[in-house]
PDB file of N, CA, C and O in Angstrom, chain B, residues numbered from 101:
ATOM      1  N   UNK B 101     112.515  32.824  -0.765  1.00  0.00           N
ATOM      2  CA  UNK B 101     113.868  33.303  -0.780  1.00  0.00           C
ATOM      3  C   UNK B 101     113.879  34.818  -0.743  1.00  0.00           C
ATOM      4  O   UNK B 101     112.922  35.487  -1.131  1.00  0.00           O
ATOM      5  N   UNK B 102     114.750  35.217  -0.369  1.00  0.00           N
ATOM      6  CA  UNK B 102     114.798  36.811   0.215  1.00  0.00           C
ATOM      7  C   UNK B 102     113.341  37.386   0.730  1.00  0.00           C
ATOM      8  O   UNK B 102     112.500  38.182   0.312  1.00  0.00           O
ATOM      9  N   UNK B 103     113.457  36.834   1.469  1.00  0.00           N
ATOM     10  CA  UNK B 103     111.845  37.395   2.348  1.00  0.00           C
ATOM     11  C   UNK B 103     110.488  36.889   1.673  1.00  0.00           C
ATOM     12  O   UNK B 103     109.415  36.940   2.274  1.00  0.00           O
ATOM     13  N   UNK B 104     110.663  36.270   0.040  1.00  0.00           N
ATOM     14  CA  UNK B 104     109.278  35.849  -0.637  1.00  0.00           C
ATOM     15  C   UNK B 104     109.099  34.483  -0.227  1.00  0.00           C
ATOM     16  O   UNK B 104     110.034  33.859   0.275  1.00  0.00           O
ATOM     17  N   UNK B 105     107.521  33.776  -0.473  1.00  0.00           N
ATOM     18  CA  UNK B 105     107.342  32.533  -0.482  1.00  0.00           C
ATOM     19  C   UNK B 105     107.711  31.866  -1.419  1.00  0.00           C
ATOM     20  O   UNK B 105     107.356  32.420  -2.460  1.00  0.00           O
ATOM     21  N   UNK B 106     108.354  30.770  -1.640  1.00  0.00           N
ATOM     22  CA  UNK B 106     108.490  30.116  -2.262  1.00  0.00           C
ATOM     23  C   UNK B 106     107.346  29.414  -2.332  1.00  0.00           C
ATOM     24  O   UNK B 106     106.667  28.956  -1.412  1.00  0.00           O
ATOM     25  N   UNK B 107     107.140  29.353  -3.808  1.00  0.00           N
ATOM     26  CA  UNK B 107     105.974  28.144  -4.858  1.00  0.00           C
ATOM     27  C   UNK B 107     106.568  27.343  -5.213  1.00  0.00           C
ATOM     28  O   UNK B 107     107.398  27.384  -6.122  1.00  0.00           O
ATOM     29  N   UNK B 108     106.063  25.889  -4.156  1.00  0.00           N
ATOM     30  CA  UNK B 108     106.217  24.609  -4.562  1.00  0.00           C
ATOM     31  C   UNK B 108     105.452  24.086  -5.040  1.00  0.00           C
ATOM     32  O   UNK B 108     105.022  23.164  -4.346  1.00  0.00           O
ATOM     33  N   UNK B 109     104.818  24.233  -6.329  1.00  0.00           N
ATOM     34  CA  UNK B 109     103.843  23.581  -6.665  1.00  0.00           C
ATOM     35  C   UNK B 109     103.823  22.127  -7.271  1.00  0.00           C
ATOM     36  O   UNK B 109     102.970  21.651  -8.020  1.00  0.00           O
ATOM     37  N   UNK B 110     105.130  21.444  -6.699  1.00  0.00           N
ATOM     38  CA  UNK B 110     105.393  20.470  -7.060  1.00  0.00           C
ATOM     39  C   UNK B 110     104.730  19.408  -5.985  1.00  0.00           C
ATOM     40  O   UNK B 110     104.290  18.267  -6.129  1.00  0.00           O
ATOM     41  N   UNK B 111     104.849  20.255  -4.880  1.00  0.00           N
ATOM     42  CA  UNK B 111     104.060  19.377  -3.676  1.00  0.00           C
ATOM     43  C   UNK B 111     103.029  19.133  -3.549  1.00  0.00           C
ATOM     44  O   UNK B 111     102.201  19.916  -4.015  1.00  0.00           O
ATOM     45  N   UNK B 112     102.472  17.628  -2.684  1.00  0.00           N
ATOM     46  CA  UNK B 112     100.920  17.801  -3.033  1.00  0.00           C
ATOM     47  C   UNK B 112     100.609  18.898  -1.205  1.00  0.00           C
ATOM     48  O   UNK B 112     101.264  19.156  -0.195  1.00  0.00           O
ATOM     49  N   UNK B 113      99.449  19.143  -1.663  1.00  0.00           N
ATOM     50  CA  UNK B 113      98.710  20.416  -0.678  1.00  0.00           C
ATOM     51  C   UNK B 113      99.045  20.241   0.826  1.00  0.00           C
ATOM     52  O   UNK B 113      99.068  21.218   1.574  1.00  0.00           O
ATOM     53  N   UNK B 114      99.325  18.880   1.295  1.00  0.00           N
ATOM     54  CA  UNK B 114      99.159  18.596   2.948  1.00  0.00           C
ATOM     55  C   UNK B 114     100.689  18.424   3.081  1.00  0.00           C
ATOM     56  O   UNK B 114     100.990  18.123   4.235  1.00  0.00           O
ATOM     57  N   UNK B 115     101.836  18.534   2.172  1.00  0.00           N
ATOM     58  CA  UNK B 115     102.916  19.181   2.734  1.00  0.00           C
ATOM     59  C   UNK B 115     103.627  19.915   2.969  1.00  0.00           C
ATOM     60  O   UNK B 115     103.960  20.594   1.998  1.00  0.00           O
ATOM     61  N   UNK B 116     104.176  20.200   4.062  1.00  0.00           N
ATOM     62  CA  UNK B 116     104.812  21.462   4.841  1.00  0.00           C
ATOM     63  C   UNK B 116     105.893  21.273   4.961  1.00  0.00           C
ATOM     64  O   UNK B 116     106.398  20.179   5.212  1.00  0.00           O
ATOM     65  N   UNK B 117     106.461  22.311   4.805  1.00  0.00           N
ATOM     66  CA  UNK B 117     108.055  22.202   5.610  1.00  0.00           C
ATOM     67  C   UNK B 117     107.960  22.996   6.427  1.00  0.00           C
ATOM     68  O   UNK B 117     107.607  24.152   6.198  1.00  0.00           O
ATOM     69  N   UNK B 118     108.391  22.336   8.076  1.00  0.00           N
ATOM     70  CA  UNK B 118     108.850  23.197   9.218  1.00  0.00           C
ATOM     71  C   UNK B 118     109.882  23.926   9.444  1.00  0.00           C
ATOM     72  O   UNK B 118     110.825  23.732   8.677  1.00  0.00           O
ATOM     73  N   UNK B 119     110.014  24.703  10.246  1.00  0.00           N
ATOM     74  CA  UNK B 119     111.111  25.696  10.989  1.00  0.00           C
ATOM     75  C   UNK B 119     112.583  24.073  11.947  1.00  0.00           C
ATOM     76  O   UNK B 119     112.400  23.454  12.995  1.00  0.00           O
ATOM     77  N   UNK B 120     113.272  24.018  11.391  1.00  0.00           N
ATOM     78  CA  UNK B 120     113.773  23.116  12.507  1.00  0.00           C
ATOM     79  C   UNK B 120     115.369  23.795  12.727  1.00  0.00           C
ATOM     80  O   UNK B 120     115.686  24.750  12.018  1.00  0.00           O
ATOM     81  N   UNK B 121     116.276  23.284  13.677  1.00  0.00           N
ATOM     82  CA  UNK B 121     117.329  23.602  14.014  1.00  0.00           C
ATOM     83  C   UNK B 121     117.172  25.446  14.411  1.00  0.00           C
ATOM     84  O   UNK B 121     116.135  26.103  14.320  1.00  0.00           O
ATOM     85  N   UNK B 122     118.533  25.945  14.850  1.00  0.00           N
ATOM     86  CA  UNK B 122     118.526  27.301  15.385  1.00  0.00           C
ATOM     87  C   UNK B 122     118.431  28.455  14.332  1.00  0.00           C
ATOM     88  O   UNK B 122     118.478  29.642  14.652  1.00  0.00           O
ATOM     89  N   UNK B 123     118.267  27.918  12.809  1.00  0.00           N
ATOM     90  CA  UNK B 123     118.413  28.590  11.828  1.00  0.00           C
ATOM     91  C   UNK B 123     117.000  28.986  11.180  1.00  0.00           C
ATOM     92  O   UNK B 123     116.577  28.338  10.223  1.00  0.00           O
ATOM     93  N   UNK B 124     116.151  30.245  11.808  1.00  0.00           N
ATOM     94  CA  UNK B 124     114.763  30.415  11.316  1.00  0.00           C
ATOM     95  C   UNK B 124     115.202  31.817  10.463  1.00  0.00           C
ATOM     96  O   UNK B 124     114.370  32.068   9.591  1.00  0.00           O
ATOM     97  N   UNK B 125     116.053  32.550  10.508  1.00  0.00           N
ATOM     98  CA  UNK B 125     116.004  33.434   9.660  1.00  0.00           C
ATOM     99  C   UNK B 125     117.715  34.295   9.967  1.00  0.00           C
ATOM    100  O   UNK B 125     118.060  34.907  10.977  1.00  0.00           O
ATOM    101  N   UNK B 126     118.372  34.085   8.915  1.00  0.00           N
ATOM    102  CA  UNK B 126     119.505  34.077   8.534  1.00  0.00           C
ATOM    103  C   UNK B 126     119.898  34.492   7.394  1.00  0.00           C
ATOM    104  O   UNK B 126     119.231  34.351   6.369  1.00  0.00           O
ATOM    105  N   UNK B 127     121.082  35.078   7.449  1.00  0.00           N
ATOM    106  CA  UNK B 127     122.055  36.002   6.756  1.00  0.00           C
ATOM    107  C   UNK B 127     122.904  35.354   5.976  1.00  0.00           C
ATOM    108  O   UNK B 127     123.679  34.870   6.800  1.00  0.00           O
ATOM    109  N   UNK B 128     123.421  34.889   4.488  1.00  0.00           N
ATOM    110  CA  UNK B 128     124.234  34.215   4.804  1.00  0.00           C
ATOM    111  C   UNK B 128     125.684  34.836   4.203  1.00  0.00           C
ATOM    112  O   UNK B 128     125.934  35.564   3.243  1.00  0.00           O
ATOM    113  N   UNK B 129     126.546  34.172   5.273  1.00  0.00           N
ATOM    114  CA  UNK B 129     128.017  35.487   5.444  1.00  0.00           C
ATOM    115  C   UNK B 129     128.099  35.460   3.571  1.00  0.00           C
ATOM    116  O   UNK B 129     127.379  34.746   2.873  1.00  0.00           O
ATOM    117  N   UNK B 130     129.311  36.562   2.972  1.00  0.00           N
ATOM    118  CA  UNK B 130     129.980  36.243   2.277  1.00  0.00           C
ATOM    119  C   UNK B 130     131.017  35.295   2.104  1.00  0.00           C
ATOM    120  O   UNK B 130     131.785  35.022   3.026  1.00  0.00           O
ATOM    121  N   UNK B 131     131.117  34.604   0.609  1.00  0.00           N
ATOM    122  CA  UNK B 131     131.951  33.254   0.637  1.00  0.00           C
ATOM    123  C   UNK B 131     131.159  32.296   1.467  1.00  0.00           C
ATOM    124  O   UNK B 131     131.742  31.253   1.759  1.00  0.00           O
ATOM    125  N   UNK B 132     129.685  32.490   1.989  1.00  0.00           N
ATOM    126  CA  UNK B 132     129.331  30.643   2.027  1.00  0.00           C
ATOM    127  C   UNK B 132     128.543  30.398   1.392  1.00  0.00           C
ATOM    128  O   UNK B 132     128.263  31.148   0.458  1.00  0.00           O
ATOM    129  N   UNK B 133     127.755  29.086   1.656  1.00  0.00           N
ATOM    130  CA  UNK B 133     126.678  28.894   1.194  1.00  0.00           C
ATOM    131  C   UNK B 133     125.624  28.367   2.035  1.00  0.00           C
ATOM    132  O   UNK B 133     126.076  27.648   2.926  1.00  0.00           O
ATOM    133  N   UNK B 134     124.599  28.469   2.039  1.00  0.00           N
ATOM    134  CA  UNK B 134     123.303  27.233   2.903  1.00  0.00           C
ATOM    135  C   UNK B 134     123.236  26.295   2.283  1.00  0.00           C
ATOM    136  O   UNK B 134     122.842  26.491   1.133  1.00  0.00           O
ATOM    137  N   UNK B 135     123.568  24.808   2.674  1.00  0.00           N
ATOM    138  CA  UNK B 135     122.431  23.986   2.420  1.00  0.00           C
ATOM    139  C   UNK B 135     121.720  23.374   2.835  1.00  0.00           C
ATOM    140  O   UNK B 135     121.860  23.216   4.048  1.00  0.00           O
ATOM    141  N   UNK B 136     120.564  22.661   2.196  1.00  0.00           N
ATOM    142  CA  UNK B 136     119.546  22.059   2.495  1.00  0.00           C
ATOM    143  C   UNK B 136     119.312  20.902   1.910  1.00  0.00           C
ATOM    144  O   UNK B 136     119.262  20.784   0.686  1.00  0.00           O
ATOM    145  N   UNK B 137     119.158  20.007   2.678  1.00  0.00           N
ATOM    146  CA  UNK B 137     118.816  18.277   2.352  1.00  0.00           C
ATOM    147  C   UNK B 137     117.622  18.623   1.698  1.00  0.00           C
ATOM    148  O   UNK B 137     116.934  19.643   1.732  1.00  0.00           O
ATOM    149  N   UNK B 138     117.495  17.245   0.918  1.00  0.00           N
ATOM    150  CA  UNK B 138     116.475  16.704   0.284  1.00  0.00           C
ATOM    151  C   UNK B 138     114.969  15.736   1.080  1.00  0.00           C
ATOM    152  O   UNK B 138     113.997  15.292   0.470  1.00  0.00           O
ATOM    153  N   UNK B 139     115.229  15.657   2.467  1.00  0.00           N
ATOM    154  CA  UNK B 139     114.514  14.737   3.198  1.00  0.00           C
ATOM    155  C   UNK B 139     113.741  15.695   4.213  1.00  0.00           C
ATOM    156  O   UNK B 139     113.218  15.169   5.195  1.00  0.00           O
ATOM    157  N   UNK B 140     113.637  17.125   4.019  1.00  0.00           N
ATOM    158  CA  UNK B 140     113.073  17.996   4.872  1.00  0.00           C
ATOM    159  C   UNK B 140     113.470  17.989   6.275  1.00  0.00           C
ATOM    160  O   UNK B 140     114.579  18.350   6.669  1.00  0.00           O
ATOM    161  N   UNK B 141     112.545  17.574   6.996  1.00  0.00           N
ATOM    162  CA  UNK B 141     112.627  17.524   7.995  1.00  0.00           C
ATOM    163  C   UNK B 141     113.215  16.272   8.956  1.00  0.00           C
ATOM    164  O   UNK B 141     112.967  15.953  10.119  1.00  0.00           O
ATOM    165  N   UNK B 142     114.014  15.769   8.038  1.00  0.00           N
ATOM    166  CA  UNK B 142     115.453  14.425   8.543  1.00  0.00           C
ATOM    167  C   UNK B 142     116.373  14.740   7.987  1.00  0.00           C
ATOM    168  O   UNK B 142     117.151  13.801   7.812  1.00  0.00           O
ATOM    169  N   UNK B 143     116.845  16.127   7.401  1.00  0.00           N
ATOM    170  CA  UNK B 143     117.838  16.097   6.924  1.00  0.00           C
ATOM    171  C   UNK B 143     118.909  17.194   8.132  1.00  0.00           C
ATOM    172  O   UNK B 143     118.561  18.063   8.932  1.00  0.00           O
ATOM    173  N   UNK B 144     120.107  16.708   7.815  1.00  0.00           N
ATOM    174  CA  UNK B 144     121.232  17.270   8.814  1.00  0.00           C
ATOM    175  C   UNK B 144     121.918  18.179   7.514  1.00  0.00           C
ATOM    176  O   UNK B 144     122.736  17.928   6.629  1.00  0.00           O
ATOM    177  N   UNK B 145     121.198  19.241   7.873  1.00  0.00           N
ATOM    178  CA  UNK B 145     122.139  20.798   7.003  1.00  0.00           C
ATOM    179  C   UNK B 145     122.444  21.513   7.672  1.00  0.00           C
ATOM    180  O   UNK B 145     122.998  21.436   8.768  1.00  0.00           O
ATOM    181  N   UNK B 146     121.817  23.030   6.560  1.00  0.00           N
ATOM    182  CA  UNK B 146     122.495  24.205   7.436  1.00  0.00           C
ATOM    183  C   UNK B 146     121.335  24.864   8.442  1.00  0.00           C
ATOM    184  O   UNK B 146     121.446  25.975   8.960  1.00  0.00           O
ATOM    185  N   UNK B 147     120.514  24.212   8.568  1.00  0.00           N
ATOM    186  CA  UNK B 147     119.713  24.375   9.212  1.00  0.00           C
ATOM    187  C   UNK B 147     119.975  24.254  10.633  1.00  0.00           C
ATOM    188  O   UNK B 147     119.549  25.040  11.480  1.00  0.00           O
ATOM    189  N   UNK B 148     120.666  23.274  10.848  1.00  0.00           N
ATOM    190  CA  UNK B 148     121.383  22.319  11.890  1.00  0.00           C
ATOM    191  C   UNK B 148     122.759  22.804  12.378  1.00  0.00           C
ATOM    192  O   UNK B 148     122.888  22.828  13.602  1.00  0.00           O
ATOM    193  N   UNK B 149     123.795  23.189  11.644  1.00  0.00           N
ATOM    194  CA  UNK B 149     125.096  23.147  12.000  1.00  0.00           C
ATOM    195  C   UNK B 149     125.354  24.275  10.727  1.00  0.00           C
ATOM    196  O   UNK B 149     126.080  23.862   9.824  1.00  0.00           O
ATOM    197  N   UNK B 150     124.885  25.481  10.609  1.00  0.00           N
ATOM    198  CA  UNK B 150     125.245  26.979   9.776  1.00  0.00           C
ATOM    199  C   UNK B 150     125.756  26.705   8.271  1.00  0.00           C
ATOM    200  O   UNK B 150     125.706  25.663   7.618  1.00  0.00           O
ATOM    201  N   UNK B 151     126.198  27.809   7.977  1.00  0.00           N
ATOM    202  CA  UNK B 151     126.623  28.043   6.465  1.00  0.00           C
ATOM    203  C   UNK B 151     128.108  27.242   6.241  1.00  0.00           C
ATOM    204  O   UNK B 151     128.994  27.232   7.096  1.00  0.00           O
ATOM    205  N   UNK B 152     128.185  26.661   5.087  1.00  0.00           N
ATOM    206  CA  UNK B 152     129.502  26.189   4.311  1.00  0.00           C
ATOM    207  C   UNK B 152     130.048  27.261   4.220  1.00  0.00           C
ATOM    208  O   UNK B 152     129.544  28.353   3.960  1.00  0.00           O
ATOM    209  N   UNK B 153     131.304  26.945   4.469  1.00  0.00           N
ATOM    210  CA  UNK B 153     132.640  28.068   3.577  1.00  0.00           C
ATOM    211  C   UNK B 153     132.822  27.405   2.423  1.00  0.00           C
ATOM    212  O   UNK B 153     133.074  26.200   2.441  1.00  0.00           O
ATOM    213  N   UNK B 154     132.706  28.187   1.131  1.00  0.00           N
ATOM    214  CA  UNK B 154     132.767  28.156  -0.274  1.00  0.00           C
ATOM    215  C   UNK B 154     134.437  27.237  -0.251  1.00  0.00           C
ATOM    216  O   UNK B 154     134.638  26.299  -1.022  1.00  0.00           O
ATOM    217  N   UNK B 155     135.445  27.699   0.712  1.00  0.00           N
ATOM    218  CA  UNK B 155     136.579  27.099   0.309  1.00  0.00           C
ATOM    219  C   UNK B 155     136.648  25.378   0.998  1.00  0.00           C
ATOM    220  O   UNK B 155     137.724  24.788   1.099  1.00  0.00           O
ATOM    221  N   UNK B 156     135.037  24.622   1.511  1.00  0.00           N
ATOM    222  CA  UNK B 156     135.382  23.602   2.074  1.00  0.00           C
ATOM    223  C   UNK B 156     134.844  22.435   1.121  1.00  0.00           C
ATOM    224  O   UNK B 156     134.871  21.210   1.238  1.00  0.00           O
ATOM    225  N   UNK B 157     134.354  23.271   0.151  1.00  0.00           N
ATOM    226  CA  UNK B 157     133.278  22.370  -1.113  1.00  0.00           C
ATOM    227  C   UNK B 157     134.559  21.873  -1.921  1.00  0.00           C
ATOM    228  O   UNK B 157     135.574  22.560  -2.040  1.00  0.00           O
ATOM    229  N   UNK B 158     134.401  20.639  -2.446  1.00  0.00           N
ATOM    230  CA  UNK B 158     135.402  19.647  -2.687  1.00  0.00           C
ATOM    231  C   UNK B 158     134.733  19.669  -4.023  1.00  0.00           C
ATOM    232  O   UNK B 158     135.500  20.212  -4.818  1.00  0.00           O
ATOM    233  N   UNK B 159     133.601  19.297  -4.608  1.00  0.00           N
ATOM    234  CA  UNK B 159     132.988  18.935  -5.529  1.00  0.00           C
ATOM    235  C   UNK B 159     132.143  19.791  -6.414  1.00  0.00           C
ATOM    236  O   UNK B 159     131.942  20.971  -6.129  1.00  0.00           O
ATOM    237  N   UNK B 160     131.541  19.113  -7.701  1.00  0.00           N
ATOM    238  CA  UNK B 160     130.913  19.957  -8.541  1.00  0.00           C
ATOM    239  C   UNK B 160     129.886  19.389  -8.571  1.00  0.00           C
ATOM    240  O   UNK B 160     129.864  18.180  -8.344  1.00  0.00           O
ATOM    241  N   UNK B 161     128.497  20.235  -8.919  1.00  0.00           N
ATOM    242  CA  UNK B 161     127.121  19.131  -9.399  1.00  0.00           C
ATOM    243  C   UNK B 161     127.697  19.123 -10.861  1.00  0.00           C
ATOM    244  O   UNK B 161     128.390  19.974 -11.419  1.00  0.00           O
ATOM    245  N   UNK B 162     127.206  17.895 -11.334  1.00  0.00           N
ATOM    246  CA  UNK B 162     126.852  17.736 -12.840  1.00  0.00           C
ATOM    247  C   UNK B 162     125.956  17.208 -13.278  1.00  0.00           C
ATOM    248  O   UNK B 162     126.011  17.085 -14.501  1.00  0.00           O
ATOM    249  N   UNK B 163     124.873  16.712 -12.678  1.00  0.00           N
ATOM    250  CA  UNK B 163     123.883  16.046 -13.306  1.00  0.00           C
ATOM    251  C   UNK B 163     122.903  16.128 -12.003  1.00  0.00           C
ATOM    252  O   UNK B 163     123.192  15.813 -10.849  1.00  0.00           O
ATOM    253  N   UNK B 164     121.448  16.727 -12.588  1.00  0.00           N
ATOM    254  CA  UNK B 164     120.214  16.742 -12.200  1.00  0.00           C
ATOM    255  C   UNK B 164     119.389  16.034 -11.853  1.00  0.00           C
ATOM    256  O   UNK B 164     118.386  16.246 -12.533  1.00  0.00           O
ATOM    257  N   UNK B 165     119.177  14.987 -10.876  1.00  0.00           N
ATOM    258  CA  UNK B 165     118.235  14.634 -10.950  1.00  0.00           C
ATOM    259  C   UNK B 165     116.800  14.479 -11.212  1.00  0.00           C
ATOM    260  O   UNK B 165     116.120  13.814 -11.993  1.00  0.00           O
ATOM    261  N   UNK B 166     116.528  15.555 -10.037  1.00  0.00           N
ATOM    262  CA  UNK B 166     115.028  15.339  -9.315  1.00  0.00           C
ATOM    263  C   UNK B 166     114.802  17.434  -9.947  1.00  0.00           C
ATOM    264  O   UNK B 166     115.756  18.192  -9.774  1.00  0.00           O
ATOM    265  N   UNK B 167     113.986  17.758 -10.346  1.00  0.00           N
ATOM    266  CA  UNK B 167     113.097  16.747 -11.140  1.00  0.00           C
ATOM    267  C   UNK B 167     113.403  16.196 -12.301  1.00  0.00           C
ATOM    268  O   UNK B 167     114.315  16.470 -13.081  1.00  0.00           O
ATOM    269  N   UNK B 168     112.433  15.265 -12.366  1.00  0.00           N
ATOM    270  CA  UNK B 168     112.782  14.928 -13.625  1.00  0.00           C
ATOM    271  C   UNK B 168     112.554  15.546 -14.774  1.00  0.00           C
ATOM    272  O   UNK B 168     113.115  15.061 -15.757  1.00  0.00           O
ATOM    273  N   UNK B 169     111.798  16.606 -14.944  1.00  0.00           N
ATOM    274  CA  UNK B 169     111.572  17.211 -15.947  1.00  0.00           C
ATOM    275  C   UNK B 169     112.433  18.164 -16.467  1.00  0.00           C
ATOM    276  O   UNK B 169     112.333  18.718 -17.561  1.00  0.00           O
ATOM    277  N   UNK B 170     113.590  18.379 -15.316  1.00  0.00           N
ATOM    278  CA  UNK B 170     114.842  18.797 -15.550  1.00  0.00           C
ATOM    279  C   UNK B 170     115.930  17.909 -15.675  1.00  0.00           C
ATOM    280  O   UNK B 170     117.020  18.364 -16.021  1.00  0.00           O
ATOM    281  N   UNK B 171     115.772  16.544 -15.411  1.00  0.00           N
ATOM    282  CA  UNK B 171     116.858  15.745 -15.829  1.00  0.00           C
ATOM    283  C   UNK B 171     118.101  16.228 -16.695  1.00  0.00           C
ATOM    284  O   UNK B 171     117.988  17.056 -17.600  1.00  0.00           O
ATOM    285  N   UNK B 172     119.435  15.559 -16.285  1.00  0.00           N
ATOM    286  CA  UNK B 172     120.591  16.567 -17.366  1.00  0.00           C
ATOM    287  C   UNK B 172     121.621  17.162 -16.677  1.00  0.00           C
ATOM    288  O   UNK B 172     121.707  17.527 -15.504  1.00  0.00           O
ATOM    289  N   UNK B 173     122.343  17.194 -17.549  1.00  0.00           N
ATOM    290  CA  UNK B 173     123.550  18.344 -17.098  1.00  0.00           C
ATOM    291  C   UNK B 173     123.193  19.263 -16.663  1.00  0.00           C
ATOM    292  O   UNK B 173     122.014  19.495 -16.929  1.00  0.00           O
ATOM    293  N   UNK B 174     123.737  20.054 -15.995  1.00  0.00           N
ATOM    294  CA  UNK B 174     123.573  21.501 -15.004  1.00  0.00           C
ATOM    295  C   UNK B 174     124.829  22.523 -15.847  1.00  0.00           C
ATOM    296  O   UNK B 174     125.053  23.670 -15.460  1.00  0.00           O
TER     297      UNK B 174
END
């Protein structure tokens, strides 16, 4: 994130995440957001089709899944 690598050391060693859709290195406007699926490289985000406008988000997170070692309210 902001130009650093991210440490996943949650992953085991032989996985990667690729470059996919037109979005390899991006800005993101004020008032949106990026997101990103959970399925890597099958997921349809912002990778795919750009940044959310903050005013199109309908919903709230409240509960954590994955990981589990964070399980819980947010």
């Amino acid at each position: 994130m902001n130009g650093e690598l991210l440490d996943e050391e949650y992953l085991a060693e032989d996985v990667h995440t690729k470059r996919s859709g037109a979005f390899y290195d991006i800005t993101v406007p004020k008032g949106c957001v990026f997101t990103m699926g959970d399925n890597r490289e099958e997921s349809k985000d912002s990778r795919m089709f750009g940044c959310i406008p903050v005013s199109k988000i309908e919903s709230k997170v409240l509960i954590r899944f994955w990981p589990f070692s964070k399980f819980g309210k947010v």
